[in-house]
gemmi code that builds the backbone of each chain (N, CA, C; Angstrom):
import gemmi

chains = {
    "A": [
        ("UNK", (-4.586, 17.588, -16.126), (-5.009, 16.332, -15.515), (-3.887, 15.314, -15.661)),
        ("UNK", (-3.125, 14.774, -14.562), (-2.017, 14.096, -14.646), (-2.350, 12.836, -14.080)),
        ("UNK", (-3.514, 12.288, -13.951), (-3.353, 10.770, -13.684), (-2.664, 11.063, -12.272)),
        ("UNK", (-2.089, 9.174, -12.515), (-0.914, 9.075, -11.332), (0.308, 9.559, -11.185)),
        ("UNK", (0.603, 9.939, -10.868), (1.931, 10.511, -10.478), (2.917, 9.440, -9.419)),
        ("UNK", (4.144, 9.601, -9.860), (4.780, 8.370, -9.234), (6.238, 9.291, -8.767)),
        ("UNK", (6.711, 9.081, -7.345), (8.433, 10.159, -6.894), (8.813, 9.330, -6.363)),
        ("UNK", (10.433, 8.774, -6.355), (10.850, 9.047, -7.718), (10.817, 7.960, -9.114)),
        ("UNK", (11.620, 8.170, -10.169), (11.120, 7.414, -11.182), (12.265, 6.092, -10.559)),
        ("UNK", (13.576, 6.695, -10.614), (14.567, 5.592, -9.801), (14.767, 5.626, -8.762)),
        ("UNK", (15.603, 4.436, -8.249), (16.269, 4.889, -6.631), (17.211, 3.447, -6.716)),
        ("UNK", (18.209, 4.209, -6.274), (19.028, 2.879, -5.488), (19.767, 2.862, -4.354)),
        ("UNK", (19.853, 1.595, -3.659), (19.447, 1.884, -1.615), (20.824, 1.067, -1.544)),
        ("UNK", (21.308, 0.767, -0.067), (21.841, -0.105, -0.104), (20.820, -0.731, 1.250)),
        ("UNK", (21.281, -1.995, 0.855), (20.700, -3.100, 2.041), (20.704, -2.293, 3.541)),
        ("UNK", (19.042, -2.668, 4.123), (19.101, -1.895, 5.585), (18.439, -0.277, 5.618)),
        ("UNK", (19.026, 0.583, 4.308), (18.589, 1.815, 4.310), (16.748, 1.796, 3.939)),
        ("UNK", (16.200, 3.173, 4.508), (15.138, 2.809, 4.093), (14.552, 4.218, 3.151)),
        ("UNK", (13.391, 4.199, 2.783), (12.604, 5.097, 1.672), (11.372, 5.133, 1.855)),
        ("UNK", (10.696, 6.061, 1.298), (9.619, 5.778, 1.017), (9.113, 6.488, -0.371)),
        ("UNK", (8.123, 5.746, -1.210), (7.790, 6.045, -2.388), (6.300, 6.945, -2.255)),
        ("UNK", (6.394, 7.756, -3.068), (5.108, 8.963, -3.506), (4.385, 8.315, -4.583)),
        ("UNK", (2.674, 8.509, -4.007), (2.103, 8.538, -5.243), (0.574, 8.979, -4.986)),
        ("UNK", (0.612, 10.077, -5.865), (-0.633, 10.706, -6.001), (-1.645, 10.265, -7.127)),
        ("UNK", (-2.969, 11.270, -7.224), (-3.845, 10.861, -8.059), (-4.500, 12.402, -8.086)),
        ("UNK", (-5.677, 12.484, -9.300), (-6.312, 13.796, -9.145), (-7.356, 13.505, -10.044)),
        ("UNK", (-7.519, 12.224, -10.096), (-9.198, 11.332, -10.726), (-9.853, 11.529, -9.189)),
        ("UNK", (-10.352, 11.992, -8.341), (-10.799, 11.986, -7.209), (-11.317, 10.342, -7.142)),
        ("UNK", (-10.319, 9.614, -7.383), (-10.859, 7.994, -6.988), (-10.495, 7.591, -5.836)),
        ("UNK", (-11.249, 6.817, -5.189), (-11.666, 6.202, -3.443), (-10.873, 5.218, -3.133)),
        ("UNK", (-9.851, 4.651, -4.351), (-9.189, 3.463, -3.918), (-7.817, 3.698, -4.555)),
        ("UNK", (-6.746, 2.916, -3.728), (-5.674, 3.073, -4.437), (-4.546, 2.170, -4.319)),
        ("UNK", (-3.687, 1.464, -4.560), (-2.911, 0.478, -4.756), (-1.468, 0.380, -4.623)),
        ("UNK", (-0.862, -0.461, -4.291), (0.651, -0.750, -4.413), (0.917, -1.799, -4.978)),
        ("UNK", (1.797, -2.114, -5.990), (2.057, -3.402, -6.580), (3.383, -3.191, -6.859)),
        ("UNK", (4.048, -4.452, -6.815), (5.381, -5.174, -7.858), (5.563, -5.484, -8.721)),
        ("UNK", (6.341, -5.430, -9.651), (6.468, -6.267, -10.520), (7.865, -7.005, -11.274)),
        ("UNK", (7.304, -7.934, -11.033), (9.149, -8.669, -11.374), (8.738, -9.586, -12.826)),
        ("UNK", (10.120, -10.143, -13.149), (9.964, -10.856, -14.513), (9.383, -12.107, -14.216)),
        ("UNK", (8.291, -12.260, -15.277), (7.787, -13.648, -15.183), (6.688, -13.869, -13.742)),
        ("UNK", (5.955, -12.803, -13.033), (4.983, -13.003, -11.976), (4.419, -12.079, -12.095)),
        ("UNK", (4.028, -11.130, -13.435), (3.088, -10.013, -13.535), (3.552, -9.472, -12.461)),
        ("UNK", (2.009, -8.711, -12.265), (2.030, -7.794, -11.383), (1.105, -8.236, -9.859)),
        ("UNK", (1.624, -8.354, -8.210), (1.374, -8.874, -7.010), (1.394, -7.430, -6.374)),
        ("UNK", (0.164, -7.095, -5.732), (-0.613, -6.645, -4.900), (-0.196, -6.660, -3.500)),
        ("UNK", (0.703, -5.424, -2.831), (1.587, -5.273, -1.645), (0.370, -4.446, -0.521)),
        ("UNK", (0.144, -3.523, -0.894), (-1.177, -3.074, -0.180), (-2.066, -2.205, -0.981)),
        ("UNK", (-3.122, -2.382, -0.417), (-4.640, -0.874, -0.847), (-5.095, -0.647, -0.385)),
        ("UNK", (-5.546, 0.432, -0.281), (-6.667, 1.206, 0.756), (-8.063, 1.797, -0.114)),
        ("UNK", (-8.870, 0.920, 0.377), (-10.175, 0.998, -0.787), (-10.976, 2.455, 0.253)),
        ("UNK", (-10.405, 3.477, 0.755), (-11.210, 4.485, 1.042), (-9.820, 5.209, 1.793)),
        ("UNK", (-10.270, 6.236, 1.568), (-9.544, 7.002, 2.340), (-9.420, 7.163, 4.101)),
        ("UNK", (-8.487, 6.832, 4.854), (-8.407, 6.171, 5.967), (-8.653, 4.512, 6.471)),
        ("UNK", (-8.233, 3.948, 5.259), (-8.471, 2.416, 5.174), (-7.246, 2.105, 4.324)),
        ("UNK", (-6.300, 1.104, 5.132), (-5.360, 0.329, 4.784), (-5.463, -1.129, 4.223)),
        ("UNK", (-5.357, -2.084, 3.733), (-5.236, -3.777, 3.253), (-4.180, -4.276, 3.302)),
        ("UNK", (-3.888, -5.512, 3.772), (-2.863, -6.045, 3.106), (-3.012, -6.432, 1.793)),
        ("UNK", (-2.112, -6.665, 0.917), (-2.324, -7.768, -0.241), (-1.460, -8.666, -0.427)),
        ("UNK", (-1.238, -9.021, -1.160), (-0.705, -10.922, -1.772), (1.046, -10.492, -1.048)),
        ("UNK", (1.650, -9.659, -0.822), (2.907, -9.790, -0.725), (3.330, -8.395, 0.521)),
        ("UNK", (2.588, -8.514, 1.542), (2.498, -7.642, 2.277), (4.408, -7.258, 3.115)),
        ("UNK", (4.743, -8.210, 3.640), (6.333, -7.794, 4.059), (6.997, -7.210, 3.916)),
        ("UNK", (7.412, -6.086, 4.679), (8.250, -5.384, 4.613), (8.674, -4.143, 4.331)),
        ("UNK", (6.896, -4.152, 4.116), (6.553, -2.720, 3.410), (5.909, -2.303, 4.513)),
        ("UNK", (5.282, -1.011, 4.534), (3.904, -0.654, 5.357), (3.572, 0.746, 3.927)),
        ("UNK", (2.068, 1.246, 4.394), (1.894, 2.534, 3.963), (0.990, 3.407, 4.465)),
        ("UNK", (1.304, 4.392, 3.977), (0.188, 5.637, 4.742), (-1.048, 5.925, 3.399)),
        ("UNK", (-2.414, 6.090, 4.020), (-3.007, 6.884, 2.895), (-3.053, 8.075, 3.758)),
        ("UNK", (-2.181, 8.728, 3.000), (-2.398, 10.821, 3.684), (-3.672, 11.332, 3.410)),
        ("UNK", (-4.377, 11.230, 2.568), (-5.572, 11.946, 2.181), (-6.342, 11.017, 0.678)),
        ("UNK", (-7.126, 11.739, 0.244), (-7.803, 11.051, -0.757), (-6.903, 10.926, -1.996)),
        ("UNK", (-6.141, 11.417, -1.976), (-5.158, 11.984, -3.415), (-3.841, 11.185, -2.918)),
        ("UNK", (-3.917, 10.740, -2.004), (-2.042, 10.933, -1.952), (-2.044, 9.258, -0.857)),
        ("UNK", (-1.035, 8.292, -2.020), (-0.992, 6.740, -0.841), (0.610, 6.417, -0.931)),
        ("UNK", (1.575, 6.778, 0.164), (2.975, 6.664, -0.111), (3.410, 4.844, 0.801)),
        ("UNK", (3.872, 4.389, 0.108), (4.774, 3.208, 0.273), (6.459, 3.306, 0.988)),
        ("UNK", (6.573, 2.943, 2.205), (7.899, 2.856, 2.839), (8.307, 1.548, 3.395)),
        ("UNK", (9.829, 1.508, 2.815), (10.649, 0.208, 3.147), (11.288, 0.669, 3.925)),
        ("UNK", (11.452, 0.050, 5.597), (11.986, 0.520, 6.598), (13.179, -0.167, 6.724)),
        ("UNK", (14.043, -1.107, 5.905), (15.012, -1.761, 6.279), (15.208, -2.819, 4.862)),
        ("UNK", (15.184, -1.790, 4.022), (15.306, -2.833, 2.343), (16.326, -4.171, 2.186)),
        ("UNK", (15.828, -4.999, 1.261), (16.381, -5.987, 1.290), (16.807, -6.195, -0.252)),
        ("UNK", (17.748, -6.837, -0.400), (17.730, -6.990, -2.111), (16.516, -7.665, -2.422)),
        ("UNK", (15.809, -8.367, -2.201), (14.656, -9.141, -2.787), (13.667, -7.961, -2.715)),
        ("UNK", (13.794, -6.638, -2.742), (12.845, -5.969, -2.911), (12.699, -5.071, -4.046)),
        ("UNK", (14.330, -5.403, -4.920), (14.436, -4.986, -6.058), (13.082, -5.232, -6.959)),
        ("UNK", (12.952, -4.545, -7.414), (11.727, -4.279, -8.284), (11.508, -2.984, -8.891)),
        ("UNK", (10.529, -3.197, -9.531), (9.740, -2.200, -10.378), (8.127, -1.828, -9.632)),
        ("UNK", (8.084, -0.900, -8.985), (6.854, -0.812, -7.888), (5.994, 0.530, -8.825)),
        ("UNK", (4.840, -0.212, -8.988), (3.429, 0.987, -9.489), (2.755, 1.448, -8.311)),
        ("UNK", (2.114, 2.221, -8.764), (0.640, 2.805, -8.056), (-0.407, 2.923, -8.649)),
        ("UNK", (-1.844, 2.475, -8.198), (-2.946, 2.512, -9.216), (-3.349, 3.030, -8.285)),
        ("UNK", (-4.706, 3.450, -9.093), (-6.182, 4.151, -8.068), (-7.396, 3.937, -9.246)),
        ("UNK", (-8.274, 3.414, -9.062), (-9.551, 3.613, -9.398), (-10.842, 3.234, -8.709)),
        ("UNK", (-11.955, 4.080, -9.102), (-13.308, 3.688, -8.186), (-13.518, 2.136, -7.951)),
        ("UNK", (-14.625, 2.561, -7.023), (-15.099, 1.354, -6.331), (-16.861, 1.250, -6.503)),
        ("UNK", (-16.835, 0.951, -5.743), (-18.732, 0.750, -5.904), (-18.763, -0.307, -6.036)),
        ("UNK", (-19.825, -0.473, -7.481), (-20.211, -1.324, -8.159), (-19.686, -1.862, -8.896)),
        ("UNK", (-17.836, -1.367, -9.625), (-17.329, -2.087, -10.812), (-17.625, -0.893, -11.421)),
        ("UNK", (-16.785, -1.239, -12.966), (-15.790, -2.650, -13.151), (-14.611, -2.367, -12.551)),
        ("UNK", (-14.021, -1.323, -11.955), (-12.984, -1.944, -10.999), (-11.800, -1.293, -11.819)),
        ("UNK", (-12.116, -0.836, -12.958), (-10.627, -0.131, -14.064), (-9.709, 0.594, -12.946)),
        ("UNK", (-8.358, 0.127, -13.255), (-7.445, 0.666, -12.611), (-6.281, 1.330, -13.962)),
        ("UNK", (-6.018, 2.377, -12.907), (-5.079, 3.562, -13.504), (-3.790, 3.593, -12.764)),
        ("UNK", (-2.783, 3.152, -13.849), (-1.493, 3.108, -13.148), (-0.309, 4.317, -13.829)),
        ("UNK", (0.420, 4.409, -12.649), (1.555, 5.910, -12.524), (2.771, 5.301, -13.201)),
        ("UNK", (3.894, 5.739, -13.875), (4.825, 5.286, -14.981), (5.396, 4.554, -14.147)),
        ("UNK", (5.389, 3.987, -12.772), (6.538, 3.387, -11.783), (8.197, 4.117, -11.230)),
        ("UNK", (8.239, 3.266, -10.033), (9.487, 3.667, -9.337), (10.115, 1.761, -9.702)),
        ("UNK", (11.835, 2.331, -10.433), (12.448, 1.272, -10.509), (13.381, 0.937, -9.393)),
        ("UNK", (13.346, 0.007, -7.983), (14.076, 0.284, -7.422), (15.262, -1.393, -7.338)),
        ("UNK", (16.666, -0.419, -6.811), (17.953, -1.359, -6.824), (18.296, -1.140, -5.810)),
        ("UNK", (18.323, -2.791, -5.179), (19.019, -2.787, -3.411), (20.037, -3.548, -3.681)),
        ("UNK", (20.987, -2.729, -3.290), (22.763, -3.758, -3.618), (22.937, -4.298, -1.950)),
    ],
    "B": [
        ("UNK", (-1.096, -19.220, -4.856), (-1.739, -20.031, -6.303), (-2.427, -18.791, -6.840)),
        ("UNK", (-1.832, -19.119, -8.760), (-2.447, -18.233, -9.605), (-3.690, -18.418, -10.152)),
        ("UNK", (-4.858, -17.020, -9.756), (-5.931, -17.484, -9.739), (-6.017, -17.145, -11.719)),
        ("UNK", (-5.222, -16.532, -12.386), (-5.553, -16.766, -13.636), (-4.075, -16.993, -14.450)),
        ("UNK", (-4.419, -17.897, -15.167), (-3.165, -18.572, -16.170), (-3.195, -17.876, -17.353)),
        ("UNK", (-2.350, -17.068, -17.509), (-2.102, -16.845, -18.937), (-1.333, -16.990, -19.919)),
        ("UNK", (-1.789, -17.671, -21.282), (-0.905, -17.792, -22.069), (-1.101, -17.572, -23.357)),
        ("UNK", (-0.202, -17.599, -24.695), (1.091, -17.937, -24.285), (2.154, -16.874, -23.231)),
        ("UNK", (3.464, -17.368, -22.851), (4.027, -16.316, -22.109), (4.945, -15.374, -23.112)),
        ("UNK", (5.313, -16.100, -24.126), (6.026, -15.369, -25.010), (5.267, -16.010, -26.459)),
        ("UNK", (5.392, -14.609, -27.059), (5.228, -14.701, -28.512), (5.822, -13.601, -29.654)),
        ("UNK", (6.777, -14.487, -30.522), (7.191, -14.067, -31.897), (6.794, -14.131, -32.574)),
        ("UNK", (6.052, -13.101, -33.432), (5.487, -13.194, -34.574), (6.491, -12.449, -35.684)),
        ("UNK", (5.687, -12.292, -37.107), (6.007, -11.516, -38.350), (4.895, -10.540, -38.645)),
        ("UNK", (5.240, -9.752, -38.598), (4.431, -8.623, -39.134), (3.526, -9.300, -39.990)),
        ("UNK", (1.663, -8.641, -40.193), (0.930, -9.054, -40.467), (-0.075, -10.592, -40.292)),
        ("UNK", (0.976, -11.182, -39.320), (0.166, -12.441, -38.871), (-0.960, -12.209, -37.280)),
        ("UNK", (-1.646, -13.216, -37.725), (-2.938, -13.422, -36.491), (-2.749, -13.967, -35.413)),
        ("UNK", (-3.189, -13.232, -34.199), (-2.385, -14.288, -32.920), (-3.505, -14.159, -31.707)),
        ("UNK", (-3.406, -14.976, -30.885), (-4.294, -15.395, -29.709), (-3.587, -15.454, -28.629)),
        ("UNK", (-4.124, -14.462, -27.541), (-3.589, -14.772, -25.713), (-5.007, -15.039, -25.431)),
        ("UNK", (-4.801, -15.769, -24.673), (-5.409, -16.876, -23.447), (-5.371, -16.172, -22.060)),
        ("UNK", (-6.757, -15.628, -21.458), (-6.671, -15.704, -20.139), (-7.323, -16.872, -19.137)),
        ("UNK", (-7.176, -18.347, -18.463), (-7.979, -18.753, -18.067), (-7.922, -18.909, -16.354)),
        ("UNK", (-9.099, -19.177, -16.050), (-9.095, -19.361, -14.220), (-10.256, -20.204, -13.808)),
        ("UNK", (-10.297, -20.753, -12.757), (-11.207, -21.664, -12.181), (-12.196, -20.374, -11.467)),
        ("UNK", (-11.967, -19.703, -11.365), (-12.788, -18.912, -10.651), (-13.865, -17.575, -11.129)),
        ("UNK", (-14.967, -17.489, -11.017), (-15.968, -16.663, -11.603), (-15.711, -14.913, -11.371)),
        ("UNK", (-15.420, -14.331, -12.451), (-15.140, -12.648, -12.570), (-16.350, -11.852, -12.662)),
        ("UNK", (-16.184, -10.966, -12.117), (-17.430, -9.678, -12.155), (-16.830, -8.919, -13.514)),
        ("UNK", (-15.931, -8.513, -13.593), (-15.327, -7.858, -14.957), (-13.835, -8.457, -15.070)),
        ("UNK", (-13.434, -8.481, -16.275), (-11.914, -9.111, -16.255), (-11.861, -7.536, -17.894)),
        ("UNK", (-10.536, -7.243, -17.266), (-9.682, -6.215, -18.216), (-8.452, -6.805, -18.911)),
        ("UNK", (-8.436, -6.159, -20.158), (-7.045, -5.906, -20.471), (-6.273, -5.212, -20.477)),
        ("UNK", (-4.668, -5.195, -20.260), (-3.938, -3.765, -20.573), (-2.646, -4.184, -21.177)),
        ("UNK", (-1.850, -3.441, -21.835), (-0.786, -3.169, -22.013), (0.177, -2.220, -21.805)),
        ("UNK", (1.416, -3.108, -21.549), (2.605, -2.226, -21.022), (3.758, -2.199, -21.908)),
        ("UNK", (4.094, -0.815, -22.038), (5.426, -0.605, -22.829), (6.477, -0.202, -21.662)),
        ("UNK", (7.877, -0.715, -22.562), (8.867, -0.936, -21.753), (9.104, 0.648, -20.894)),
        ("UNK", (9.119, 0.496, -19.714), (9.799, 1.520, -18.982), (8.537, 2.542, -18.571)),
        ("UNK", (7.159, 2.159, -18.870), (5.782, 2.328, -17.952), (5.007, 1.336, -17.647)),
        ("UNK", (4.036, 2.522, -17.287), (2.824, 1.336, -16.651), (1.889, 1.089, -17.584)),
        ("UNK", (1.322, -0.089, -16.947), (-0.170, -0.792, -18.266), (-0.641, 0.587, -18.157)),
        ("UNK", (-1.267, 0.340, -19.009), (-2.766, 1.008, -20.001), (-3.890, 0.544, -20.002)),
        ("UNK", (-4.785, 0.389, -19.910), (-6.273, -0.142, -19.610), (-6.421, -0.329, -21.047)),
        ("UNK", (-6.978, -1.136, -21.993), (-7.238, -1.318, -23.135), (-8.791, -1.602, -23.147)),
        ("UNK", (-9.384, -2.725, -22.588), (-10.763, -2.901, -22.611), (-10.924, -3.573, -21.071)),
        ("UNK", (-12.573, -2.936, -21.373), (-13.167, -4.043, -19.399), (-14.130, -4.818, -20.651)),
        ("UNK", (-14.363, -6.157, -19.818), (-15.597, -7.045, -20.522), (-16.333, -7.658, -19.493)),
        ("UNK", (-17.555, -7.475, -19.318), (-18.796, -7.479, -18.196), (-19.469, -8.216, -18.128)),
        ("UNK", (-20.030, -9.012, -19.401), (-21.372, -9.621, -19.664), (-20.292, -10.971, -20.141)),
        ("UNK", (-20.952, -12.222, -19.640), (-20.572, -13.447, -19.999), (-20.778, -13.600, -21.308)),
        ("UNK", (-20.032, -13.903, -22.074), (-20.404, -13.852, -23.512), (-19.729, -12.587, -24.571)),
        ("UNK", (-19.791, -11.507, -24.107), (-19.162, -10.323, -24.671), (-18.297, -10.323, -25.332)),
        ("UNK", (-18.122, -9.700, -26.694), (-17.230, -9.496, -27.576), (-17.012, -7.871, -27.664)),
        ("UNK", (-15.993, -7.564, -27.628), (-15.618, -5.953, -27.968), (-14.301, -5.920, -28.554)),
        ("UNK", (-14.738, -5.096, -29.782), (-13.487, -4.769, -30.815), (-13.068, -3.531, -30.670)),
        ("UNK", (-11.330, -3.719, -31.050), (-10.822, -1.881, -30.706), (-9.760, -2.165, -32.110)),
        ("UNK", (-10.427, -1.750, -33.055), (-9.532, -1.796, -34.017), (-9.079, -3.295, -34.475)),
        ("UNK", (-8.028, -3.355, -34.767), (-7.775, -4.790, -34.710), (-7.494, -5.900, -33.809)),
        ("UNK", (-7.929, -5.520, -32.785), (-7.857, -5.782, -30.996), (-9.439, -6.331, -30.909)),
        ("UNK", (-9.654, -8.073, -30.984), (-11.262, -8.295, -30.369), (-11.281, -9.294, -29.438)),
        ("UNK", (-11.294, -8.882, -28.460), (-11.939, -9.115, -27.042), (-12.682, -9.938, -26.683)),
        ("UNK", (-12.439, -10.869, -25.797), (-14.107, -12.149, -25.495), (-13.675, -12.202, -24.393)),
        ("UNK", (-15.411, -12.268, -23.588), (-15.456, -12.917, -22.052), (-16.063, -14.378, -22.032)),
        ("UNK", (-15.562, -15.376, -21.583), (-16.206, -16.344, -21.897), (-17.817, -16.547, -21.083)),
        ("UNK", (-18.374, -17.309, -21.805), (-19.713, -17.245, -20.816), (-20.153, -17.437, -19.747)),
        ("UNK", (-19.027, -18.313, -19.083), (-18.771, -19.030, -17.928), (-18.311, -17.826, -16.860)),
        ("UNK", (-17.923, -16.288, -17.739), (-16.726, -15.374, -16.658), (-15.849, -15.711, -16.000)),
        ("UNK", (-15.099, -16.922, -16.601), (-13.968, -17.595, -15.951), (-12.620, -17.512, -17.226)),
        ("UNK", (-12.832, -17.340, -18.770), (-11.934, -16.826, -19.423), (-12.183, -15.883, -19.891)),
        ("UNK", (-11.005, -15.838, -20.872), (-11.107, -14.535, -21.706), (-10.082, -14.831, -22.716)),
        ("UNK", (-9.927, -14.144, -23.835), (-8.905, -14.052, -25.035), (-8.702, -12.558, -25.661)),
        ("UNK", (-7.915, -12.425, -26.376), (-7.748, -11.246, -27.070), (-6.766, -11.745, -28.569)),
        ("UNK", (-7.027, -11.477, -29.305), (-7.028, -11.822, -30.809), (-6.829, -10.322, -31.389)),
        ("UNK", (-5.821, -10.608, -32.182), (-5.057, -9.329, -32.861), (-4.859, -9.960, -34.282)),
        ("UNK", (-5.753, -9.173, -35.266), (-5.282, -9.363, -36.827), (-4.575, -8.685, -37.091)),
        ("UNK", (-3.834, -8.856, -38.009), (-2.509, -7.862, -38.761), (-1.764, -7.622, -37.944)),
        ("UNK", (-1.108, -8.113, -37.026), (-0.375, -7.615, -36.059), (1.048, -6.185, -36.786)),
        ("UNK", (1.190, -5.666, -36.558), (1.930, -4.689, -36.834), (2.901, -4.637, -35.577)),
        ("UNK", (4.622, -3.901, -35.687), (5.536, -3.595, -35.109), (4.961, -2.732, -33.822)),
        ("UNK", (4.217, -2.028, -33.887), (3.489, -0.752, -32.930), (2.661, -1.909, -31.791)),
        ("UNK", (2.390, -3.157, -32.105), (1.670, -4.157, -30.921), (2.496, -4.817, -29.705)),
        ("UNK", (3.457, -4.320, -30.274), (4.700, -5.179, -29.246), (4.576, -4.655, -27.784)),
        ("UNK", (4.681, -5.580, -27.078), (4.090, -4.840, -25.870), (4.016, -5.863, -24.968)),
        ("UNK", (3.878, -5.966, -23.365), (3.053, -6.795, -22.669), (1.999, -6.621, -22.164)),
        ("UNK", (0.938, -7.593, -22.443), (-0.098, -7.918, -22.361), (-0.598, -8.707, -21.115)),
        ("UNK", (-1.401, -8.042, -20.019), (-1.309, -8.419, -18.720), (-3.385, -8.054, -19.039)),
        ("UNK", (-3.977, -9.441, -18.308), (-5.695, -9.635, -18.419), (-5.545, -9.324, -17.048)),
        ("UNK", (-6.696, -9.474, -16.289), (-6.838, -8.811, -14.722), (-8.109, -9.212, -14.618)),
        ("UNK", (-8.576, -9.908, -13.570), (-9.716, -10.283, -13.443), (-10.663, -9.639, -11.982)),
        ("UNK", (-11.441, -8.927, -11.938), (-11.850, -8.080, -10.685), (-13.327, -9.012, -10.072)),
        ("UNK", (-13.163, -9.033, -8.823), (-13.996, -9.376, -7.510), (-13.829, -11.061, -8.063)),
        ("UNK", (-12.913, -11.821, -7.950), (-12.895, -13.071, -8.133), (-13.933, -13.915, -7.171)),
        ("UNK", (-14.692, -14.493, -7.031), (-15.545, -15.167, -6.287), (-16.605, -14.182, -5.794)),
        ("UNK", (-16.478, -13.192, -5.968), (-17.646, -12.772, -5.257), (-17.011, -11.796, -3.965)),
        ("UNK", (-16.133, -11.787, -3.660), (-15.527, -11.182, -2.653), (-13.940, -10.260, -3.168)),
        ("UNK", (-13.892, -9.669, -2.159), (-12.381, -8.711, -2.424), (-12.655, -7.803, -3.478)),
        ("UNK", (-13.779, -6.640, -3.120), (-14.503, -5.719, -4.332), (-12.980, -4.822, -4.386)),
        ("UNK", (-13.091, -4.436, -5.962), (-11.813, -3.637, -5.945), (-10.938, -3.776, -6.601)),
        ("UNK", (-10.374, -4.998, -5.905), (-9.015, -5.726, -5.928), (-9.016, -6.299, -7.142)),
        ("UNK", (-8.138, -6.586, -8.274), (-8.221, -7.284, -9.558), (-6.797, -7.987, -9.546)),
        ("UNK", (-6.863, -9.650, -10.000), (-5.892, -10.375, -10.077), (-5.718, -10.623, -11.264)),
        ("UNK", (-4.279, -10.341, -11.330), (-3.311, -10.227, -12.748), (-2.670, -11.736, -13.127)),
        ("UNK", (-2.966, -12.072, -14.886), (-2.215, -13.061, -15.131), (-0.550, -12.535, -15.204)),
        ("UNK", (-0.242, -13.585, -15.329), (1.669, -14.022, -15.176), (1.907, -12.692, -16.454)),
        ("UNK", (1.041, -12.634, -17.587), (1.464, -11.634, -18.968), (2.097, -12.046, -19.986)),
        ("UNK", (1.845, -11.896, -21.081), (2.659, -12.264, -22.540), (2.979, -10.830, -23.103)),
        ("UNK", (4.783, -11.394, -23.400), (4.870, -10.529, -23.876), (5.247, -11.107, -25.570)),
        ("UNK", (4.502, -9.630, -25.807), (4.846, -9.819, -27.540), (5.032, -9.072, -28.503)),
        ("UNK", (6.365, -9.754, -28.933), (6.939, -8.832, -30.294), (6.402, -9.467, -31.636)),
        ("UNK", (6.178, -8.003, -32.225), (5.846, -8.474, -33.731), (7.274, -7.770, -34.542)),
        ("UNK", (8.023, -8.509, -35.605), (9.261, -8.469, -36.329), (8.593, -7.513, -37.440)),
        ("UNK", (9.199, -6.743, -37.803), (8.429, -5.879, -38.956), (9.041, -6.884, -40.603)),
    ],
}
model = gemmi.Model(1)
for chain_id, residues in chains.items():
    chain = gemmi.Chain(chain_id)
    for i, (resn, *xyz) in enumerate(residues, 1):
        res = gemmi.Residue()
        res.name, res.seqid = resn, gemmi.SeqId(i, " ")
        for name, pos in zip(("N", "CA", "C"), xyz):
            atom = gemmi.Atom()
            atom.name, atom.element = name, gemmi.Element(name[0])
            atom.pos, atom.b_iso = gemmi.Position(*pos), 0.0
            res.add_atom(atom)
        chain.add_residue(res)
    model.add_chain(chain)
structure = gemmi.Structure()
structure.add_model(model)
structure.setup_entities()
């Protein structure tokens, strides 16, 4: 049982090139997440898809887009990176329903745009 | 705008002293969590707190929701070298809306000096 899973752990781009980040799950949970995180602004909410075949924006949507492939699997792609996208990017997933809403996060992708 | 303030943002302690983070927000939580993150992963889920009023202890880790479900704290006796960490609260379905979704304070991080 591996939780989240996060590909790859690093990456570094140059400005313009693009990627996209992996991240699975195998908690069979219904929701799943993209976030940032930089120094000093926690962690901001890029997109989620609270079901499988359901996309969101969240708090910092630009520049990103993502796919949910299936129930297990929500990958994140930067089509034209920018240095301000340097970051440290997670993936969570946990149920929905009723609460409480516990989220499970993957060790992160550290990424560097020169 | 940050729907929860947390503080302090940094804290130095000495081994064996007592210390207090602060989660607060204007806005009413269905559950608010804690987690911690060590350098070079992702948080950890530490506790959810549900009931306005709630206290939950994890060792030397005790937990409060305020009654209002608009704060929270976490209080660590004996702090020991092994606590160092950042400390990120998360507050889920803020107002009543956006099931799922949980908003993260800014985070303290904190070293304890052995």
């Amino acid at each position: 049982n591996a939780g989240v899973t996060q590909t790859p752990k690093f990456q570094v781009l140059k400005t313009g090139q693009s990627m996209t980040l992996q991240c699975a799950q195998d908690m069979n949970h219904n929701s799943m997440y993209w976030y940032r995180q930089d120094p000093g602004m926690g962690l901001r909410l890029i997109y989620y898809s609270a079901s499988e075949g359901t996309t969101d924006k969240g708090e910092v949507p630009n520049g990103y887009n993502v796919s949910r492939l299936n129930k297990r699997e929500f990958s994140l792609r930067l089509e034209s990176a920018a240095p301000s996208q340097t970051s440290v990017y997670f993936c969570a997933s946990s149920e929905t329903g009723g609460g409480p809403y516990e989220q499970y996060f993957g060790p992160g992708t550290r990424l560097t745009v020169t | 705008t940050q729907l929860l303030e947390q503080s302090p943002q940094f804290l130095s302690i000495q081994e064996g002293e007592n210390l207090t983070v602060y989660c607060n927000s204007s806005s009413v939580f269905s559950s608010l969590q804690w987690y911690r993150q060590e350098p070079g992963e992702g948080p950890v889920l530490l506790v959810t707190v549900v009931t306005g009023g709630e206290v939950k202890k994890l060792k030397r880790l005790t937990f409060q929701f305020g009654d209002a479900r608009k704060d929270s704290s976490l209080h660590i006796t004996a702090a020991q070298p092994g606590d160092t960490g950042l400390y990120l609260c998360a507050g889920a379905n803020p107002g009543g809306t956006s099931y799922g979704k949980l908003t993260f304070g800014q985070g303290t991080i904190l070293t304890v000096h052995p």
